[in-house]
FITI-122114 format. One line per 4 residues: for each residue x, y, z of C-alpha. Coordinates in steps of 0.25 Angstrom, whole numbers, m for minus. Layout:
X,Y,Z ~ ...
This chain:
144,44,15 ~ 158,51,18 ~ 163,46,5 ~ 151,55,m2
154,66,7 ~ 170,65,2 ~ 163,66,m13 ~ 155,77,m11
167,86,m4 ~ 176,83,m13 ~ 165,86,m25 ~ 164,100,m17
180,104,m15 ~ 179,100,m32 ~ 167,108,m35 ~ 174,120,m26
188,119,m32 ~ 181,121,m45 ~ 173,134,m41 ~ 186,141,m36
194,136,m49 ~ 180,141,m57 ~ 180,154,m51 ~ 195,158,m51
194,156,m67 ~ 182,168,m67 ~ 188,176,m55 ~ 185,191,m57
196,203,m52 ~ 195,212,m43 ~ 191,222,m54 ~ 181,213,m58
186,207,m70 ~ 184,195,m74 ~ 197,187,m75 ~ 199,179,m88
205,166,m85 ~ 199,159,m97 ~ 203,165,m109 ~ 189,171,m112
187,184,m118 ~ 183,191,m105 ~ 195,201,m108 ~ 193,216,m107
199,223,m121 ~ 207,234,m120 ~ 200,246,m128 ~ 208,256,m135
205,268,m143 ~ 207,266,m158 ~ 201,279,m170 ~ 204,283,m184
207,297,m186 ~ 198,300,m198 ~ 186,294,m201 ~ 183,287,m213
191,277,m218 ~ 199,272,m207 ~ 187,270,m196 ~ 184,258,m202
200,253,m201 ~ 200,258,m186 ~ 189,247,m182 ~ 195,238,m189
206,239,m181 ~ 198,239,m168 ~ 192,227,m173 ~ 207,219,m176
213,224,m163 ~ 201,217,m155 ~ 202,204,m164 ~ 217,202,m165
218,206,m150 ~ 208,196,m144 ~ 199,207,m140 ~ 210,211,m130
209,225,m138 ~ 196,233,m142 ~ 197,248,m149 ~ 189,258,m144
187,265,m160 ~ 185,279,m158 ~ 177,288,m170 ~ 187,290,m182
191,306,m179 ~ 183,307,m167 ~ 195,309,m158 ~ 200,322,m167
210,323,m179 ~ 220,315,m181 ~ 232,324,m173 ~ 222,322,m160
222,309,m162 ~ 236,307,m163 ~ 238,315,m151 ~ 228,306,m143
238,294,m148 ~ 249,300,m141 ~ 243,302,m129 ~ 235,289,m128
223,294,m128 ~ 220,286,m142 ~ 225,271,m143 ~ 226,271,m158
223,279,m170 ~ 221,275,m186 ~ 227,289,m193 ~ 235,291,m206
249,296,m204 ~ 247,310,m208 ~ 237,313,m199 ~ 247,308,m187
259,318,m194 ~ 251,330,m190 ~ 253,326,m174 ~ 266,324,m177
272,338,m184 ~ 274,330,m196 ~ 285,318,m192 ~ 277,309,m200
277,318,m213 ~ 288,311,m220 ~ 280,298,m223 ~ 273,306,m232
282,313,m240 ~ 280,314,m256 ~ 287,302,m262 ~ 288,291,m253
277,281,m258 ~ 272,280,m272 ~ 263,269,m272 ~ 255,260,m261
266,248,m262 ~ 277,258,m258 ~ 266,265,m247 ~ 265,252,m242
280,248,m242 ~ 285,261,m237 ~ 274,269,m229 ~ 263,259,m224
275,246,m222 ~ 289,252,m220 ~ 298,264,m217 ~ 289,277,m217
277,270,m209 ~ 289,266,m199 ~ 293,278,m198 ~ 280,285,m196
281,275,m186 ~ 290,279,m179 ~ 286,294,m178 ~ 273,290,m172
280,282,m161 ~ 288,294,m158 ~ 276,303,m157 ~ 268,292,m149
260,288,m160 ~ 261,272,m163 ~ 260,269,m179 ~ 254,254,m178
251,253,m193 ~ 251,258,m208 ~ 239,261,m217 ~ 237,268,m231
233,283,m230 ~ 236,283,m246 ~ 244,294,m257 ~ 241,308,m258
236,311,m272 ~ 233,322,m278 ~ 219,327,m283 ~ 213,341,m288
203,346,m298 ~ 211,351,m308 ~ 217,344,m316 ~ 226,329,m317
241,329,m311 ~ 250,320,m318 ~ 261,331,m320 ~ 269,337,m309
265,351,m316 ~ 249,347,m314 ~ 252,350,m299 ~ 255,364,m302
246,373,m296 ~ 235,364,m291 ~ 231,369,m276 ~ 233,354,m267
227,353,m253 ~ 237,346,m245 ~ 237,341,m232 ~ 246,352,m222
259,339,m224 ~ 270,346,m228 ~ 276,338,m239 ~ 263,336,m246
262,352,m247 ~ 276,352,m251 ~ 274,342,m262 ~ 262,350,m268
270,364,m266 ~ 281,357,m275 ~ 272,351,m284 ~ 266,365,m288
254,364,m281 ~ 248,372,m270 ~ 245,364,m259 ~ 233,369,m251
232,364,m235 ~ 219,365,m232 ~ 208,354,m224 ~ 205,342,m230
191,345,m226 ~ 192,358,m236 ~ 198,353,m248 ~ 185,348,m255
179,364,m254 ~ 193,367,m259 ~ 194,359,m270 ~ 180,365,m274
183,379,m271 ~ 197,378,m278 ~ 206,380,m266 ~ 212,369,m269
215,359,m281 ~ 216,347,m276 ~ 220,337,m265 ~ 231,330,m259
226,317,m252 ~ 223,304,m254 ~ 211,300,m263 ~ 206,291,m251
202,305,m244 ~ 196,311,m255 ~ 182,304,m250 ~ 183,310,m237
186,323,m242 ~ 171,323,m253 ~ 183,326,m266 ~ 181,313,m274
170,322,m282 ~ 179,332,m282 ~ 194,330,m285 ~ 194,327,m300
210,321,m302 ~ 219,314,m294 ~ 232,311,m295 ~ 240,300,m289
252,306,m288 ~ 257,296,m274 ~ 266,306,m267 ~ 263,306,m254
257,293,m246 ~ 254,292,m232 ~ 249,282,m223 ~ 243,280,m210
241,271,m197 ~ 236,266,m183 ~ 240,272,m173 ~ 243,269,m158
245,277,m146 ~ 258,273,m138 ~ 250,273,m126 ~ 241,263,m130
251,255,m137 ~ 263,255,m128 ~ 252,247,m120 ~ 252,237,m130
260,222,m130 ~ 267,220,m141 ~ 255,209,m145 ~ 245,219,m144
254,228,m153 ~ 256,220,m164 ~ 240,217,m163 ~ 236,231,m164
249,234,m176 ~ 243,222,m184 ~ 228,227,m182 ~ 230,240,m187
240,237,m198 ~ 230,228,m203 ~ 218,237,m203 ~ 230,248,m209
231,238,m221 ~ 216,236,m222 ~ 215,252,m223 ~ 226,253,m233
218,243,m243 ~ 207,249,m240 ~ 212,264,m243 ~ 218,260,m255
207,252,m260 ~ 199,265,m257 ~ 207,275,m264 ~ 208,267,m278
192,265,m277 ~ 191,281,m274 ~ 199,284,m286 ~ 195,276,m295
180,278,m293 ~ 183,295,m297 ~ 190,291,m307 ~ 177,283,m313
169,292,m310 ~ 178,302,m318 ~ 179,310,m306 ~ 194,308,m303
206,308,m313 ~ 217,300,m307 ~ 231,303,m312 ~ 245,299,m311
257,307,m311 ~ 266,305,m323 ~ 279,300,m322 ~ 285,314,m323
276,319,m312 ~ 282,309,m302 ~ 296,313,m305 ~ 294,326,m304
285,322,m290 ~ 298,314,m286 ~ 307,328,m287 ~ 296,334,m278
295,321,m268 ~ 313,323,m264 ~ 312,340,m262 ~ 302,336,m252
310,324,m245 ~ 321,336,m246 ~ 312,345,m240 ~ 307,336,m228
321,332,m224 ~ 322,339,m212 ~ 308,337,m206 ~ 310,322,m206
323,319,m205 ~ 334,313,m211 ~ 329,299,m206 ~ 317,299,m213
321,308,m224 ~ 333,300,m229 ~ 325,288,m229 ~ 316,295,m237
326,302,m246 ~ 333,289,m249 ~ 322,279,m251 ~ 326,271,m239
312,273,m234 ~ 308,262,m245 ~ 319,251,m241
């Protein structure tokens, strides 16, 4: 009998060391969490805010990324997206990215330059790219993204990825331009950046700086002749019935990016940085195809349907736009320094 009685107490203290281990193992906090001593998913994610600052195209590519940062991260990391434009323009924006009140932002560069009087304008002077492969080597992949960079850290603004925001082309309703002298006279809207006014004013033309909202009523009540923009916009701004020739003439070229604020990503380890630069660069490359894939549909489908006549300049044209390119590198000298400028000036920029 007192050799069941043993049994049965020492079956008991077991039964009892058990239940304590047991219940250690699903302990909760003080603050009533439950601690997670088994590796299950019983994490709570860190939310941050995450927008596009125009809407359209680049929604899509923001919950994309929302969707990456969350995988790649292990759930650790889940994006509040916020409306594309809901929060403002794009200046607002960026303000609420230096002061942390925004975590991270999908913008293109030159919407960013306007918070920033200018700094980043030499990344798209006339003349620095000709072509995708060298937009790709030398804006999206090497010196002038580093150094837009670079002034965006200055200005507290983290630059955590490159993406295509395409060349400015050249489109009116009056007639083709494949000669320098073609430009003469036509009445361009421009965007207010001072180098591209400054290449229409030397080109003859007369640049017109007006809303992009207002240039379809003013290309049909004749204040202006055309556009300077990207053929990707022309959708957005109702002118693929209405342009008539288009010339792709490759003088300016600028890109865009993701966005951090320094709040947010000083907060960062270096892990989780490197997660959150993959994720964006590789939706960046995701938009870029898609952009480009977009823009050659666009173009082609007006010119089948005979709307649009797409031209080239001649080889005379691009010399004489080449004279054009160096008075303006001469003339921007001072604004950005002799840093940049010589880099520019000399070509180094492309080594």
């Amino acid at each position: 009998m007192k050799k069941r009685k043993r049994i049965l107490a020492l079956a008991l203290a077991i039964l009892m060391t058990i239940s304590i281990f047991s219940g250690c193992a699903n302990s909760v906090s003080d603050e009533g969490t439950k601690i997670n001593t088994d590796n299950s998913d019983d994490v709570t994610p860190i939310t941050f805010t995450v927008t596009a600052d125009v809407t359209g195209a680049r929604a899509p590519y923001v919950e994309k990324f929302a969707e990456l940062i969350t995988e790649k991260t292990g759930g650790r990391y889940k994006a509040d997206v916020i409306a594309a434009a809901s929060l403002g323009n794009a200046a607002d924006m960026a303000q609420m990215l230096q002061l942390g009140t925004l975590d991270v932002l999908m913008s293109d560069d030159m919407s960013m330059d306007g918070v920033l009087d200018g700094a980043l304008g030499f990344a798209w002077l006339p003349g620095l790219v000709a072509n995708y492969d060298e937009a790709d080597e030398y804006y999206l992949h090497g010196w002038i993204s580093e150094q837009v960079g670079r002034i965006m850290k200055e200005n507290n603004l983290i630059r955590i990825s490159s993406y295509c925001n395409g060349f400015r082309q050249v489109g009116n309703v009056k007639r083709p331009v494949t000669e320098f002298q073609d430009l003469a006279g036509l009445k361009i809207r421009t965007p207010s950046v001072e180098s591209v006014v400054s290449f229409y004013e030397k080109c003859g033309s007369l640049p017109v700086m007006i809303a992009g909202s207002e240039v379809l009523s003013a290309i049909q009540t004749g204040t202006v002749d055309g556009l300077d923009n990207a053929v990707f916009n022309y959708i957005n701004q109702g002118l693929t019935d209405v342009i008539k020739y288009i010339t792709e003439i490759n003088y300016c070229y600028s890109g865009g990016c993701f966005i951090a604020s320094p709040n947010f990503w000083d907060a960062l380890s270096d892990e989780d940085k490197a997660i959150f630069e993959e994720c964006a660069q590789i939706v960046s490359d995701e938009f870029t195809e898609y952009f480009r894939t977009e823009t050659d549909k666009l173009q082609q489908a007006g010119v089948d349907s005979g709307q649009w006549v797409v031209s080239q300049p001649s080889d005379a044209m691009k010399e004489e736009l080449k004279v054009i390119y160096a008075q303006i590198w001469d003339e921007f000298y001072d604004k950005y320094g002799a840093e940049i400028m010589d880099a520019i000036i000399n070509g180094e920029y492309k080594e």
